[in-house]
Each structure stands twice: as structure tokens, then as C-alpha cells.
C-alpha positions as CSV (number, residue, x, y, z in Angstrom):
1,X,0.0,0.0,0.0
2,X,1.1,3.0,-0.8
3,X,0.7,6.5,0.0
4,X,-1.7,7.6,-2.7
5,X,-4.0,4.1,-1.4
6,X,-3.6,5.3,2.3
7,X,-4.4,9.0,1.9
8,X,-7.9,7.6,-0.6
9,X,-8.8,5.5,2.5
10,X,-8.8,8.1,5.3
11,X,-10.4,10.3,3.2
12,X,-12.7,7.8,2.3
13,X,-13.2,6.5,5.5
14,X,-13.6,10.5,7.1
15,X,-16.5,11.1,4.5
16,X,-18.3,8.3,5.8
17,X,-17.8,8.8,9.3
18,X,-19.5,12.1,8.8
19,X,-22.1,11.2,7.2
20,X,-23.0,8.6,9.7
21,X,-22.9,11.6,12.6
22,X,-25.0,13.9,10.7
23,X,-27.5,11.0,10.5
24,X,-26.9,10.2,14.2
25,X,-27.6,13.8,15.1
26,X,-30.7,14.6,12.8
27,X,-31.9,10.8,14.7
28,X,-31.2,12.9,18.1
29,X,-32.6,15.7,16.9
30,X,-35.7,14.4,15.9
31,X,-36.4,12.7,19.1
32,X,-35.3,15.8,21.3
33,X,-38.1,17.6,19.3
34,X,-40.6,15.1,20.1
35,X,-40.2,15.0,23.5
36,X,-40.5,19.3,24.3
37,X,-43.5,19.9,25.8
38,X,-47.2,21.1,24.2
39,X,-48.3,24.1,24.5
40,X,-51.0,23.3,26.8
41,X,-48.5,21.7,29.6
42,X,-46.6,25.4,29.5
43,X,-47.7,28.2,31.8
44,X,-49.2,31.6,31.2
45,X,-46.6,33.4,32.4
46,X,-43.6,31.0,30.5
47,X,-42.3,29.5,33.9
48,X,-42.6,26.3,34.5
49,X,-40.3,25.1,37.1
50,X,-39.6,28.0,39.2
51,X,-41.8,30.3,40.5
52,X,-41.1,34.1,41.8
53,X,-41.5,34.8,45.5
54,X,-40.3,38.2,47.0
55,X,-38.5,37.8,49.9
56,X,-40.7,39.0,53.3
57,X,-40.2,42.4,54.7
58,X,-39.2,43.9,51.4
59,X,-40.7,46.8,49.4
60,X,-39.7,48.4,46.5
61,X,-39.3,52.1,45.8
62,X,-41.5,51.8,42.8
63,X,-44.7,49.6,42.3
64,X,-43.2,47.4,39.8
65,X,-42.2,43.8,40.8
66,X,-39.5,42.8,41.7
67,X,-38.3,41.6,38.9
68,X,-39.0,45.4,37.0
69,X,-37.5,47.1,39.8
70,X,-34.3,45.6,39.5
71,X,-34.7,45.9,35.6
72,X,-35.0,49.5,35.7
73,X,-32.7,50.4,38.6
74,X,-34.8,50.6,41.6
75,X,-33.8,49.8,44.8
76,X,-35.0,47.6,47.4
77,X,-35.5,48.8,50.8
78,X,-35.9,47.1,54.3
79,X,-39.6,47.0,55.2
């Protein structure tokens, strides 16, 4: 075998190998998609695992929640 042969067959053999992953990971993503929720299992407000509880004895500067108070800048204040 000589060099020519050896350098046909890796690049032979890399073609293949490739194609084989991009078939393994369409496989993968096709079954990832299936598995995502419906819309009907999902929340209102987009959370589904965590929801947002304010510390007690808190207030905010501003009658936003917590969440918009931080996003514009407010600052919270012992109650």
C-alpha cells in the first residue's frame, strides 16, 4: 500500500464517518423535538419550574415587581 491508497482511504473512511454523525444527530434531533412539551403543559406566564416569590419584609421604591424594579434600577429597601 502505498501513499496515494492510504491517503484515498482516510479520506474515504472521514466522508463516511460524517455522514454517519449527521444522520446520528438529525436521529437525536428528531427525538429531542418530540419530546418538548405542548403548548397546553406550558404556563401563562412562561415559567414552568420555578416560580417568583419576594423575599418578606421587602418593598420596593417603585410599584413594579421585583423583577422590573431591578430591571429599571430601583432599589429595594428594608420593610
Amino acid at each position: 500500500m502505498n501513499v496515494i491508497d492510504l491517503l484515498v482511504t482516510i479520506v474515504v473512511v472521514t466522508i463516511l464517518v460524517t455522514i454517519v454523525l449527521a444522520i446520528v444527530t438529525y436521529v437525536a434531533y428528531k427525538l429531542r423535538l418530540s419530546r418538548e412539551p405542548s403548548d397546553l403543559e406550558r404556563s401563562e406566564d412562561g415559567l414552568r419550574y420555578f416560580v417568583e416569590y419576594p423575599p418578606p419584609g421587602v418593598t420596593y421604591d417603585s410599584e413594579a415587581t421585583p423583577t422590573e424594579a431591578t430591571a429599571l434600577g430601583g432599589y429595594a429597601t428594608e420593610a
